[in-house]
Backbone of each chain as ProteinMPNN parsed JSONL, in Angstrom:
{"seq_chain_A": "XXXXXXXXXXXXXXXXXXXXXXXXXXXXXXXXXXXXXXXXXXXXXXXXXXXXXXXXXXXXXXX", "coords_chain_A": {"N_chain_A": [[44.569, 45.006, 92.679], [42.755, 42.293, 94.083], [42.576, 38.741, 95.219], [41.674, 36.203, 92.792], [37.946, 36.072, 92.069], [36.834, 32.903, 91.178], [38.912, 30.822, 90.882], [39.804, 27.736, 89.834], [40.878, 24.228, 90.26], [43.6, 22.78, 87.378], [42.384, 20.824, 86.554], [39.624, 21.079, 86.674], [38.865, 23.622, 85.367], [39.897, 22.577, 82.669], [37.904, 20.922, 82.044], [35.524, 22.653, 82.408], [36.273, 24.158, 80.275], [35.634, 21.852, 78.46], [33.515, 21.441, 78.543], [31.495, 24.181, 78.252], [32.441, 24.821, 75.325], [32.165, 22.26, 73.745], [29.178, 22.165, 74.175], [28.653, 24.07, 72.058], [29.913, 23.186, 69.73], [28.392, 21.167, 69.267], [25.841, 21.962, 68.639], [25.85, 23.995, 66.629], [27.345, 22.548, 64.805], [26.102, 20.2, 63.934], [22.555, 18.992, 63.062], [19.989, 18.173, 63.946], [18.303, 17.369, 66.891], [19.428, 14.915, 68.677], [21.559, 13.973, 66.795], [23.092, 16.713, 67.972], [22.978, 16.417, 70.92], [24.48, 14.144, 70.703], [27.009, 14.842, 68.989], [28.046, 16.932, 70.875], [28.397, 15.008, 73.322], [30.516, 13.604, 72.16], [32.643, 15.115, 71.549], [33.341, 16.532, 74.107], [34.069, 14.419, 75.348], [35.994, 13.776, 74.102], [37.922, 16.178, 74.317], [38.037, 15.618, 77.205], [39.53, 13.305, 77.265], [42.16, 13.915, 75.258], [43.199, 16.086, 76.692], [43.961, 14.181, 79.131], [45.638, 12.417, 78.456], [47.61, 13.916, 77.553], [48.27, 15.174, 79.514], [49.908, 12.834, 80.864], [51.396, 12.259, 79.082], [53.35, 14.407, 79.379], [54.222, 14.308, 81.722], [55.548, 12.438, 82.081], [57.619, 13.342, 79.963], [58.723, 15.257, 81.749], [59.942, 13.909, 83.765]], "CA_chain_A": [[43.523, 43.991, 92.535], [43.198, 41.005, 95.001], [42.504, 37.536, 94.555], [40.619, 35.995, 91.518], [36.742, 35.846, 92.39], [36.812, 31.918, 91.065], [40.223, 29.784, 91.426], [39.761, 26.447, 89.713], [42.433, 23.577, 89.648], [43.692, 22.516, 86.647], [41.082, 19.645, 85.84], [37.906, 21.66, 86.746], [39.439, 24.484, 83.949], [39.235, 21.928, 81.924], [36.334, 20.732, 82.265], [34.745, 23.603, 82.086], [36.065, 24.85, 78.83], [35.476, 20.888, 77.259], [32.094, 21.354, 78.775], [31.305, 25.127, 77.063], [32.989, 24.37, 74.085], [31.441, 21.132, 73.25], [27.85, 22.636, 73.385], [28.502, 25.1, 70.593], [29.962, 22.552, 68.743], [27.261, 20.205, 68.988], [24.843, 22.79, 68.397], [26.563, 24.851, 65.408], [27.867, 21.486, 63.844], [24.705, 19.01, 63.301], [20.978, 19.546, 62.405], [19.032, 17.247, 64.45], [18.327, 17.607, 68.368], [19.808, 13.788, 68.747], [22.918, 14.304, 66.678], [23.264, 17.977, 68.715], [23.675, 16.004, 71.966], [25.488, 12.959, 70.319], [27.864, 15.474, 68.605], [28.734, 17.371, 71.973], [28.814, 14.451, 74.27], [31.63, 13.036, 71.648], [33.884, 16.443, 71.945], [33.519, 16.779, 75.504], [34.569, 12.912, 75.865], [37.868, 13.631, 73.244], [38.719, 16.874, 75.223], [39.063, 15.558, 78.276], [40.327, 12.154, 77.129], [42.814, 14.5, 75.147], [43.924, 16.666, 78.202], [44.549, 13.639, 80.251], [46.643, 12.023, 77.692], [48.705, 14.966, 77.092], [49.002, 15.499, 81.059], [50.704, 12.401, 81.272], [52.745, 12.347, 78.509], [53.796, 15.408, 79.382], [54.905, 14.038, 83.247], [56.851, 11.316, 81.811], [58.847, 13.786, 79.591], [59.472, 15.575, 82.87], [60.798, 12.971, 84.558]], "C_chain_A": [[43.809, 42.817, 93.479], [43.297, 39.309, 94.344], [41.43, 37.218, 93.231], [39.172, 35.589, 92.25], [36.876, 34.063, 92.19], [38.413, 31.681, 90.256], [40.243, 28.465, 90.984], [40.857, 26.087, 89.891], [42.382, 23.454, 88.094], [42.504, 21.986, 85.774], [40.009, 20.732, 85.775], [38.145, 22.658, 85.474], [38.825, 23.677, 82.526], [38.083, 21.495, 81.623], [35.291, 21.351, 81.965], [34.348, 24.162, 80.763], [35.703, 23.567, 77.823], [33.536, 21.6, 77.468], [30.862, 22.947, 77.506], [31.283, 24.819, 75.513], [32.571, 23.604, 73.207], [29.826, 21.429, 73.605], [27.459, 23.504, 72.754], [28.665, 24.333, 69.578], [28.993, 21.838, 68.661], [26.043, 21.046, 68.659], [24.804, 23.423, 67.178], [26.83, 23.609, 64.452], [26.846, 20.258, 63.237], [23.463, 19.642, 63.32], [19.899, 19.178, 63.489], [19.2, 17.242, 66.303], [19.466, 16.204, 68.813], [21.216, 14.127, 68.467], [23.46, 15.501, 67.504], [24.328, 17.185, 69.602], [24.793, 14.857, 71.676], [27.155, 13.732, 70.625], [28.81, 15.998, 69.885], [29.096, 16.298, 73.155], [30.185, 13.965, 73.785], [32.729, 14.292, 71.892], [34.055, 16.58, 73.083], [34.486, 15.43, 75.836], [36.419, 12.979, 75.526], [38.264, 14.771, 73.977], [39.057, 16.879, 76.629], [39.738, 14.202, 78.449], [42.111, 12.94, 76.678], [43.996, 15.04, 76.177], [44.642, 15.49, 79.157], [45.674, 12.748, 79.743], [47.844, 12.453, 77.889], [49.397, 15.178, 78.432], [49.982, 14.483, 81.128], [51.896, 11.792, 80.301], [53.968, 13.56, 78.968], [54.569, 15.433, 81.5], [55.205, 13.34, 82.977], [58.185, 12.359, 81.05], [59.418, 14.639, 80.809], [59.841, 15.38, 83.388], [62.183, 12.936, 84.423]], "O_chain_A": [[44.957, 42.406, 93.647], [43.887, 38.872, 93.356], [40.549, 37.988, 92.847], [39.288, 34.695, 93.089], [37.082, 33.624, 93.321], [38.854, 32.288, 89.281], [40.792, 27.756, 91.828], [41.84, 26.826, 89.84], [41.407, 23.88, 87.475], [41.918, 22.432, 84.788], [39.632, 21.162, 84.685], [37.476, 22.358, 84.485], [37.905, 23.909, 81.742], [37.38, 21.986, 80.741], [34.295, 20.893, 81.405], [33.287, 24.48, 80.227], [35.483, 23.806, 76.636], [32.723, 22.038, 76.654], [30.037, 22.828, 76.601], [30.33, 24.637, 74.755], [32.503, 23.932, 72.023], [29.154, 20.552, 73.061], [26.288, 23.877, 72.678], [27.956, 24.438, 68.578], [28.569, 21.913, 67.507], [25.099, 20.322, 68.343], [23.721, 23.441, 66.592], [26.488, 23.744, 63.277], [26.993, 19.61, 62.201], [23.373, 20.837, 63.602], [19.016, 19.98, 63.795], [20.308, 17.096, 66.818], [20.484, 16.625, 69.361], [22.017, 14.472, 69.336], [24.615, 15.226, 67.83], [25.551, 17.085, 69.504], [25.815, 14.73, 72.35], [28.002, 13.593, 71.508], [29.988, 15.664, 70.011], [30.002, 16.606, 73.93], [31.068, 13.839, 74.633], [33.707, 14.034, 72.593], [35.238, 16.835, 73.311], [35.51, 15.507, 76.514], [37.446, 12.607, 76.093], [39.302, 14.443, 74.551], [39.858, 17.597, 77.227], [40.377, 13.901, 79.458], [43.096, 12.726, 77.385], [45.144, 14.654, 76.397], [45.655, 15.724, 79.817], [46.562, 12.366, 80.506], [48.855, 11.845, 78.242], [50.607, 15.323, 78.604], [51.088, 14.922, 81.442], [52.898, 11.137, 80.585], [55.191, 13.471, 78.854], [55.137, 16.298, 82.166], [55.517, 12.852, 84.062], [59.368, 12.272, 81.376], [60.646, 14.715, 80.858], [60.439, 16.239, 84.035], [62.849, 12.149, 85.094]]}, "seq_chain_B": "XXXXXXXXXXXXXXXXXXXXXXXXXXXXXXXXXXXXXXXXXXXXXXXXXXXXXXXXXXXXXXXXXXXXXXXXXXXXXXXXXXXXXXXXXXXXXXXXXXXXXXXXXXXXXXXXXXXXXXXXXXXXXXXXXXXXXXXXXXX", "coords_chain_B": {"N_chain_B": [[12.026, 12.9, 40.57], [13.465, 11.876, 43.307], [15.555, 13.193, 43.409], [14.289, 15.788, 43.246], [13.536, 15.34, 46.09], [15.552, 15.645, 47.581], [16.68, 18.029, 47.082], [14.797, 19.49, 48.428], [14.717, 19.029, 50.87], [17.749, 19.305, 52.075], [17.594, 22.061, 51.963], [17.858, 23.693, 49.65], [15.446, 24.191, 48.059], [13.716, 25.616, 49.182], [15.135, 27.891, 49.317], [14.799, 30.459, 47.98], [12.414, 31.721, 49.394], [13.386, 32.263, 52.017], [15.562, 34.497, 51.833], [14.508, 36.567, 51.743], [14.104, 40.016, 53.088], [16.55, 41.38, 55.051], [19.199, 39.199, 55.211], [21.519, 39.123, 56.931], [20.878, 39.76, 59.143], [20.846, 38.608, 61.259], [23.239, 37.171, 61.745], [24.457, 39.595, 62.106], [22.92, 40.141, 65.205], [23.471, 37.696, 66.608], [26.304, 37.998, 66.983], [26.634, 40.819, 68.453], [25.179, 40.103, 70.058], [25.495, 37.007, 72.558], [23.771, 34.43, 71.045], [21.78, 35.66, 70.315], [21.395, 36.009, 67.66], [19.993, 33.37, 66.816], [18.055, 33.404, 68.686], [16.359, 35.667, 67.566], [15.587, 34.168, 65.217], [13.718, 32.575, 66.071], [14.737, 30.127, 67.598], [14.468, 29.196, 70.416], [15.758, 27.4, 72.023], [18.263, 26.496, 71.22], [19.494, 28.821, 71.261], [19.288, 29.578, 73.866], [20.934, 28.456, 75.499], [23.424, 28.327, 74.087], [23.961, 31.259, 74.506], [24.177, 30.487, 77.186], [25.957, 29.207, 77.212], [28.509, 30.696, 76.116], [28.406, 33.102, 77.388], [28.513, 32.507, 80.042], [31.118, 30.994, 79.556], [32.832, 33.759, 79.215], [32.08, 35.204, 81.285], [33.1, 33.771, 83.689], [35.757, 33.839, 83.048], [35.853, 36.185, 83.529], [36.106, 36.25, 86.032], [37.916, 34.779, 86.952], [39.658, 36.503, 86.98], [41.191, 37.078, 84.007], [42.701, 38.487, 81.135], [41.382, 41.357, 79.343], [41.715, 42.115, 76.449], [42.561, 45.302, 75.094], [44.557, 46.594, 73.336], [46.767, 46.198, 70.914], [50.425, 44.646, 70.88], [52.103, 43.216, 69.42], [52.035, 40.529, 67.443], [50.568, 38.274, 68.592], [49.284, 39.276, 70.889], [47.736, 40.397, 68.745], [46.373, 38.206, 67.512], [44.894, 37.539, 70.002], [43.55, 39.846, 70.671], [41.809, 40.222, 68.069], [39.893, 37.754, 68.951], [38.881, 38.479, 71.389], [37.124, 40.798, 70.945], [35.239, 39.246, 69.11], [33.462, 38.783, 70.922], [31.279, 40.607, 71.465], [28.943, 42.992, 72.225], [29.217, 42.29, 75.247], [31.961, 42.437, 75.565], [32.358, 45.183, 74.897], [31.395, 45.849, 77.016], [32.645, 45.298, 79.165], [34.94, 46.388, 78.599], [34.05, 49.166, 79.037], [33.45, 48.898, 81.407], [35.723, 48.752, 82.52], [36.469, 45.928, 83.575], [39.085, 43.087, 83.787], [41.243, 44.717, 82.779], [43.505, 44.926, 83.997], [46.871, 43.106, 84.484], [47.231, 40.202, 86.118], [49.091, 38.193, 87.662], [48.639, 35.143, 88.123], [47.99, 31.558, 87.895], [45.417, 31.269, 87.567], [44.427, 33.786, 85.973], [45.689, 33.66, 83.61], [44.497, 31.276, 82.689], [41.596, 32.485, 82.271], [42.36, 34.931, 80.584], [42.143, 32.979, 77.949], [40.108, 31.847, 78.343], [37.95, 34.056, 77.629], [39.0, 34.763, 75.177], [38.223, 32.621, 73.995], [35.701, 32.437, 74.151], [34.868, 34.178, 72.52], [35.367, 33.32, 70.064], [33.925, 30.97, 69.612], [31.886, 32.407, 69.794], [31.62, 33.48, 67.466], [31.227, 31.244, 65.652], [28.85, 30.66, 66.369], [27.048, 32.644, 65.616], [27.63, 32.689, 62.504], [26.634, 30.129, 62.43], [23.863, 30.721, 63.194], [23.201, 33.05, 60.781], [23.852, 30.738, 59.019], [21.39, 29.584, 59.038], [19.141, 31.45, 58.689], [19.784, 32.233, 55.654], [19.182, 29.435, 55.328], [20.774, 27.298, 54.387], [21.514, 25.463, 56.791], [19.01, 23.603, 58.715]], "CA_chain_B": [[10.991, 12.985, 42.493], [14.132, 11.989, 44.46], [16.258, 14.543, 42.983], [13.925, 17.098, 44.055], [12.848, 15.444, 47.562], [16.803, 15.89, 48.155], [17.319, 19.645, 46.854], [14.277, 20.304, 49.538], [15.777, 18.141, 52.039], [19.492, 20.09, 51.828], [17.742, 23.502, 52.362], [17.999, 24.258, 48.527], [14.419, 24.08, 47.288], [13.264, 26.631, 50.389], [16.005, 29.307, 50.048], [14.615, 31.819, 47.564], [11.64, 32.639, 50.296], [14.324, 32.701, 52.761], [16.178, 35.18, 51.495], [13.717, 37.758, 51.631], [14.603, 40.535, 53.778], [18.177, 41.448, 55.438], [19.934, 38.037, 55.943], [22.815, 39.374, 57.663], [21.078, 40.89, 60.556], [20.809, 36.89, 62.126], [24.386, 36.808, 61.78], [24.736, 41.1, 63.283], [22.488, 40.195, 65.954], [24.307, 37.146, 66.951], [27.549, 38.716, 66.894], [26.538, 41.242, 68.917], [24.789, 39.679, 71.869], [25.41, 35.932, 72.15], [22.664, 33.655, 71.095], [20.349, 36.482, 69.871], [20.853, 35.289, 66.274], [19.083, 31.927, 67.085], [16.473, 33.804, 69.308], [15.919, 36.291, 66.072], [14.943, 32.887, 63.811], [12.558, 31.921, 66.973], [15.551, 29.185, 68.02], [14.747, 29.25, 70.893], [16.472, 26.732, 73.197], [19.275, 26.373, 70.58], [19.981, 30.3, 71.579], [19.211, 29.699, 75.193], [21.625, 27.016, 75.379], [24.586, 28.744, 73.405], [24.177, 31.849, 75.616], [24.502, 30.324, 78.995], [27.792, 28.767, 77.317], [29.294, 31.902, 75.477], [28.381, 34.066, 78.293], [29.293, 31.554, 81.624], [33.015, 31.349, 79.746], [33.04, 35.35, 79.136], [31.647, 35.484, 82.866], [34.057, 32.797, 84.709], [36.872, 34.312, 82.371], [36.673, 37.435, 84.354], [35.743, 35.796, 87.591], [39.316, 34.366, 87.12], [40.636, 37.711, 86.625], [41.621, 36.78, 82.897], [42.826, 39.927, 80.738], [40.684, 41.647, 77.953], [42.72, 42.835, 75.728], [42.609, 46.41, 74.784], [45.591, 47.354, 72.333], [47.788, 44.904, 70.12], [51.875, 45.38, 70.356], [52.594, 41.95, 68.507], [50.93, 39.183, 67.003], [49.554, 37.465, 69.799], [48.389, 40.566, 70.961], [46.485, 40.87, 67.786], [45.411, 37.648, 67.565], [43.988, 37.759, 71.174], [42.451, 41.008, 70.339], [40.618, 39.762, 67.16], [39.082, 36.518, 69.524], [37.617, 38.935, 72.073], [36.042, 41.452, 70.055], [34.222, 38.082, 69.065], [32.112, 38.597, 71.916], [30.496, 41.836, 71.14], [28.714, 43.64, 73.606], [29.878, 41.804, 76.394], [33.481, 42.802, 75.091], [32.29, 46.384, 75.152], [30.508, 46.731, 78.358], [33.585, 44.642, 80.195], [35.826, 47.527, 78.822], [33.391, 50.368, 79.701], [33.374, 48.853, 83.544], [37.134, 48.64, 83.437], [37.193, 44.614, 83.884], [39.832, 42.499, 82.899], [42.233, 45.671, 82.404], [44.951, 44.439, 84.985], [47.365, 41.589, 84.275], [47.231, 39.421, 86.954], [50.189, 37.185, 87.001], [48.33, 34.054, 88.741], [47.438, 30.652, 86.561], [44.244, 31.04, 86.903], [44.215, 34.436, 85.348], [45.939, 32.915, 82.046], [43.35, 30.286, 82.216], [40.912, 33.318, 82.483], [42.531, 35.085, 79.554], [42.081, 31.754, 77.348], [38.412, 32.077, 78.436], [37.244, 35.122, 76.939], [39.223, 34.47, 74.224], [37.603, 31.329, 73.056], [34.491, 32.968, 74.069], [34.693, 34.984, 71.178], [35.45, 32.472, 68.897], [32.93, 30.592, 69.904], [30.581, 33.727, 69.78], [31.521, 33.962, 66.199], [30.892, 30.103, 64.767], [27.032, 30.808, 66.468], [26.31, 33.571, 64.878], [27.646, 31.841, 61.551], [25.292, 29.387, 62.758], [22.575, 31.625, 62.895], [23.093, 32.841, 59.234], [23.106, 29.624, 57.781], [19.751, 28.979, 59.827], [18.349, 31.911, 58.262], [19.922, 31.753, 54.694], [18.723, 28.277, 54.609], [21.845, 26.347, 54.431], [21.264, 24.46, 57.808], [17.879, 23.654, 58.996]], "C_chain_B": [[12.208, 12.873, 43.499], [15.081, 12.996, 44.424], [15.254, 15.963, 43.64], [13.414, 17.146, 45.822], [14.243, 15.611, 48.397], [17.13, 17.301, 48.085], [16.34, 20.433, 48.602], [15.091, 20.118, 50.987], [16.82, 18.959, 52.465], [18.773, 21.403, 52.161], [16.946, 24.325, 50.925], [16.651, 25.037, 48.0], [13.97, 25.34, 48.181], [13.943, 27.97, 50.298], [15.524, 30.643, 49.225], [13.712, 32.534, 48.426], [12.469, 33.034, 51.58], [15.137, 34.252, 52.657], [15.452, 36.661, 51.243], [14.389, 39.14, 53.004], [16.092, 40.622, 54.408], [18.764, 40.054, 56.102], [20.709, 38.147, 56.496], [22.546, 39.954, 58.769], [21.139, 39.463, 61.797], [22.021, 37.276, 63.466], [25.033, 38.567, 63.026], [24.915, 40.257, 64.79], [23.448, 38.983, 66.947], [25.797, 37.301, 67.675], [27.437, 39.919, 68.467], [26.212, 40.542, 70.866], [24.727, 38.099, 71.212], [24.335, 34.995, 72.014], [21.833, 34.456, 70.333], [20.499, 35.868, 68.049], [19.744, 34.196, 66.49], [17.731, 32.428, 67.663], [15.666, 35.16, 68.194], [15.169, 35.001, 65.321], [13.698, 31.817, 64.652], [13.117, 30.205, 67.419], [15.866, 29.083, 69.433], [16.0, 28.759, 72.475], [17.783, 26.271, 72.638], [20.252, 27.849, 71.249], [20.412, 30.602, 72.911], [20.621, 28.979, 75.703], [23.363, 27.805, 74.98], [24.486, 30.565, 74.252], [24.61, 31.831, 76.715], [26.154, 29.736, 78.536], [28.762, 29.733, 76.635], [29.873, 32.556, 76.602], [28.954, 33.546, 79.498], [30.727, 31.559, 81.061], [33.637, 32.599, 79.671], [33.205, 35.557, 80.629], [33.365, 34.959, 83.89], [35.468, 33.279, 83.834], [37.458, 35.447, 83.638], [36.641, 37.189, 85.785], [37.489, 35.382, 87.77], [40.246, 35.288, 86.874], [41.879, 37.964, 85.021], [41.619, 38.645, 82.223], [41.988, 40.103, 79.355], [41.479, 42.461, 77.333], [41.93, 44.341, 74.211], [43.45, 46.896, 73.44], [46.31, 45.919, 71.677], [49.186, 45.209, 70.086], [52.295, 43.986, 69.524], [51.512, 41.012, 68.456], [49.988, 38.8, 67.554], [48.695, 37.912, 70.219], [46.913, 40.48, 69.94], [45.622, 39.693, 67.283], [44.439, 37.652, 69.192], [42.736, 38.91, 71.289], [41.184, 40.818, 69.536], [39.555, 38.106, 68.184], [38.365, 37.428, 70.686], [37.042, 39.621, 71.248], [34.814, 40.309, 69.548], [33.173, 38.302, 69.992], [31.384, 39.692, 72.137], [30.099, 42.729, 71.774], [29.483, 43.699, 74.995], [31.07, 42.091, 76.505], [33.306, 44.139, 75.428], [31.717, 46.495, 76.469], [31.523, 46.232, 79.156], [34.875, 46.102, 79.989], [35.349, 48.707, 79.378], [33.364, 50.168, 81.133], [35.182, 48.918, 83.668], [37.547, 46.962, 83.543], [37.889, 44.126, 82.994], [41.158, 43.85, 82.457], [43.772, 45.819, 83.106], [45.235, 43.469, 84.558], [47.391, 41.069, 85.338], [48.68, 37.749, 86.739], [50.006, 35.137, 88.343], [48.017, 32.898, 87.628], [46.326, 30.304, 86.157], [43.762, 32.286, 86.304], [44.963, 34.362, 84.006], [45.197, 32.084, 81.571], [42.034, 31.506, 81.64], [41.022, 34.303, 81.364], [41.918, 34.245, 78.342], [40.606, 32.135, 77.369], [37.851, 32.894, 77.6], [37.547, 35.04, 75.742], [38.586, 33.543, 72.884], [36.219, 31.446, 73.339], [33.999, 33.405, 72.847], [34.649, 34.424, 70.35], [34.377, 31.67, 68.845], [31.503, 31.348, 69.491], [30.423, 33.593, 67.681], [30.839, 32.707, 65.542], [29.297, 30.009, 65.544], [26.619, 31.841, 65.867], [26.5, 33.205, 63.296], [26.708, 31.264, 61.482], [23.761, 29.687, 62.436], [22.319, 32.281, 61.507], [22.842, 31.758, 58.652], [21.569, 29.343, 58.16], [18.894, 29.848, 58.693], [18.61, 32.192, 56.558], [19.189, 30.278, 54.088], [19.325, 26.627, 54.38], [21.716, 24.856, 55.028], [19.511, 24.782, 58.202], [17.728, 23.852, 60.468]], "O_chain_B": [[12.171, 13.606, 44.488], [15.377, 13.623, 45.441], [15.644, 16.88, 44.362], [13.101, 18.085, 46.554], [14.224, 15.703, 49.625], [17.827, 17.794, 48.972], [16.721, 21.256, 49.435], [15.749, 20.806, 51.767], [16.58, 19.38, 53.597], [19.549, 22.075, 52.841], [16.004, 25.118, 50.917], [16.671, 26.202, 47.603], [13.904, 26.308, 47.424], [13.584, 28.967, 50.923], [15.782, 31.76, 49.673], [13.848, 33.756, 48.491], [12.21, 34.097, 52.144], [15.148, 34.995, 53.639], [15.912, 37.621, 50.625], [15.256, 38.733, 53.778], [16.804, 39.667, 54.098], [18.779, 39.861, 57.318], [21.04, 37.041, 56.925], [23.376, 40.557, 59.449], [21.459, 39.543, 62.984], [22.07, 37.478, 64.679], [25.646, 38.636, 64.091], [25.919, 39.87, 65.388], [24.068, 39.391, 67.93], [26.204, 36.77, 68.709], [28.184, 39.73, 69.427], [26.669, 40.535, 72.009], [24.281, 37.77, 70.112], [23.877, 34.691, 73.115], [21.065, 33.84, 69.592], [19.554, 35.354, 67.451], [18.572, 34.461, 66.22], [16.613, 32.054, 67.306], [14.459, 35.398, 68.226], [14.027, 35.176, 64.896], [13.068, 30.843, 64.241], [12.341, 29.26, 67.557], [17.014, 28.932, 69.852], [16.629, 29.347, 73.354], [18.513, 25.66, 73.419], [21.431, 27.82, 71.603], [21.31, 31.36, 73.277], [21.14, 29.579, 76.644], [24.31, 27.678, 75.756], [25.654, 30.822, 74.541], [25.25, 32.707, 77.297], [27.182, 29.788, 79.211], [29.944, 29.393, 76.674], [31.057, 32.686, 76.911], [29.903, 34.154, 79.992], [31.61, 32.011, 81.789], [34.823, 32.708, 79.982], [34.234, 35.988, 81.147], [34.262, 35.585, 84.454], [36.432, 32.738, 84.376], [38.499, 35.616, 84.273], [37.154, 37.949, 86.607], [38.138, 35.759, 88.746], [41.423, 35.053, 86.601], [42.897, 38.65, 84.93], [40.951, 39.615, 82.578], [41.916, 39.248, 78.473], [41.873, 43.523, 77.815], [41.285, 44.326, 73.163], [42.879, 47.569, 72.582], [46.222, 44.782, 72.139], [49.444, 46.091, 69.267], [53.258, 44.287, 68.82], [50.508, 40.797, 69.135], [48.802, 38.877, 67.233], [47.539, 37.488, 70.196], [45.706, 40.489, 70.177], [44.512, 39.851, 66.775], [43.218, 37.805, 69.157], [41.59, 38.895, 71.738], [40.022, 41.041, 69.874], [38.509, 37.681, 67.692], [37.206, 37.097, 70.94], [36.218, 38.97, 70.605], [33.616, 40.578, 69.636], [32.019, 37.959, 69.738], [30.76, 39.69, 73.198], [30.979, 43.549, 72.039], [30.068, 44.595, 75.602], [31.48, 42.045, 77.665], [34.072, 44.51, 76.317], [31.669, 47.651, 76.89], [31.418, 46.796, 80.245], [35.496, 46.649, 80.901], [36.067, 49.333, 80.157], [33.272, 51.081, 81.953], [35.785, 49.1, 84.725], [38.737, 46.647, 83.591], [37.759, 44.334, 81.788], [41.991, 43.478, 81.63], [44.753, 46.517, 82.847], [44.367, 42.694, 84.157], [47.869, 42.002, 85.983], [48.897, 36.811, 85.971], [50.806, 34.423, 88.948], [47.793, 33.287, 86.482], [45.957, 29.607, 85.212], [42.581, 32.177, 85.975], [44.662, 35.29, 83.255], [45.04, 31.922, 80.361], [41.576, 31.289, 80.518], [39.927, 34.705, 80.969], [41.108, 34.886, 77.673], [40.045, 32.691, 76.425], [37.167, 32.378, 76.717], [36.622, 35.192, 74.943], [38.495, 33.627, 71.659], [35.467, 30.618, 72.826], [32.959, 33.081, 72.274], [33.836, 34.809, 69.511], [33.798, 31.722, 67.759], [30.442, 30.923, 69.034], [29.441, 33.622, 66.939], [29.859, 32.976, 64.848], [28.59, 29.099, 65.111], [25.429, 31.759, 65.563], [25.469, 33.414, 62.655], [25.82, 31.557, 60.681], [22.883, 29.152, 61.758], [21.203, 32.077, 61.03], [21.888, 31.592, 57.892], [20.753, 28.868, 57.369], [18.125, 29.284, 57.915], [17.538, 32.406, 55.992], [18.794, 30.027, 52.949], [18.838, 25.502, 54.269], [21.744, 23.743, 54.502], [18.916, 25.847, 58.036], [16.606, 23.932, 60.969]]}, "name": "protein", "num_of_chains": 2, "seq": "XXXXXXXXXXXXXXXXXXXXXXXXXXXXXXXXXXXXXXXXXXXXXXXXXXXXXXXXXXXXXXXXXXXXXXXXXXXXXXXXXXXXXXXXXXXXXXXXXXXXXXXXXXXXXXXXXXXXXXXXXXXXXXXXXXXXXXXXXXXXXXXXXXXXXXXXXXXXXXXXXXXXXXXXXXXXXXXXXXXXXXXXXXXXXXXXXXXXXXXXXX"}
């Protein structure tokens, strides 16, 4: 097998899967078109606030 | 009066006509192909919507050469196994072509693993979704 058809970095990965991810939840988890998008813009916001947290805790303990 | 403008409200007051016919085929159909629960209950842009994001991380899973996992020898295995099957069809027609059946030892084919994985899971809390829709539960 050769290379992978699509190659993200790190971030875009991310990104991707807050982005997926957070419009099931917002969709599956509230009632109302409004709350929907509310719901998912708030998960998308905490998973990649999350991720970038964790990145740099996680390059200080490597230091 | 407010006691009962709340039972309707909640779902409650509505669910015995609900419940007519096979409630579990929402939840099948769902299961099976992603979104089709929702587009079964005439949901539509709820369905449309949760398709393009089931299916684009199933898709870009294997675009990243992520592995579908076939057999279980330990745990992980078997949880990884039980999170694709989550994705139903798409799970079966990716093994019938063969994709995803090489390990690839790059990081974006572990990311790519991860993908399909949480595809499935994903796959599963919409078709949930889609039951309660048509049970009544959620509106």
């Amino acid at each position: 097998m050769g290379n992978p058809i699509f190659q993200p970095s790190h971030f875009t990965a991310v990104v991707l899967f807050a982005l997926f991810a957070s419009t099931v939840f917002g969709i599956t988890q509230r009632e109302t078109p409004r709350n929907m998008f509310r719901y998912g813009i708030y998960c998308f916001v905490l998973f990649l606030a999350a991720a970038i947290v964790l990145s740099w805790i996680m390059y200080f303990i490597a230091r | 009066m407010a006691i009962e403008e709340n039972k309707t409200a909640a779902g409650v007051g509505s669910q015995p006509a609900s419940q007519e016919g096979f409630v579990y085929l929402p939840l099948i159909a769902g299961w099976l192909v992603p979104g089709g629960g929702h587009f079964l209950l005439r949901k539509w842009g709820r369905g449309a919507l949760l398709a393009a994001s089931i299916l684009g991380m199933f898709v870009l899973g294997l675009a990243m050469q992520g592995k579908v996992y076939a057999n279980a020898h330990d745990i992980l295995d078997i949880l990884g196994l039980a999170g694709d099957l989550g994705n139903g069809l798409p799970y079966v027609i990716s093994r019938f072509l063969g994709l995803g059946d090489v390990q690839v030892m790059v990081t974006t084919a572990d990311y790519g693993t991860r993908f399909i994985v949480v595809a499935g899971l994903l796959n599963i809390i919409a078709a949930v979704d889609a039951h309660n829709l048509r049970t009544g539960r959620k509106s």
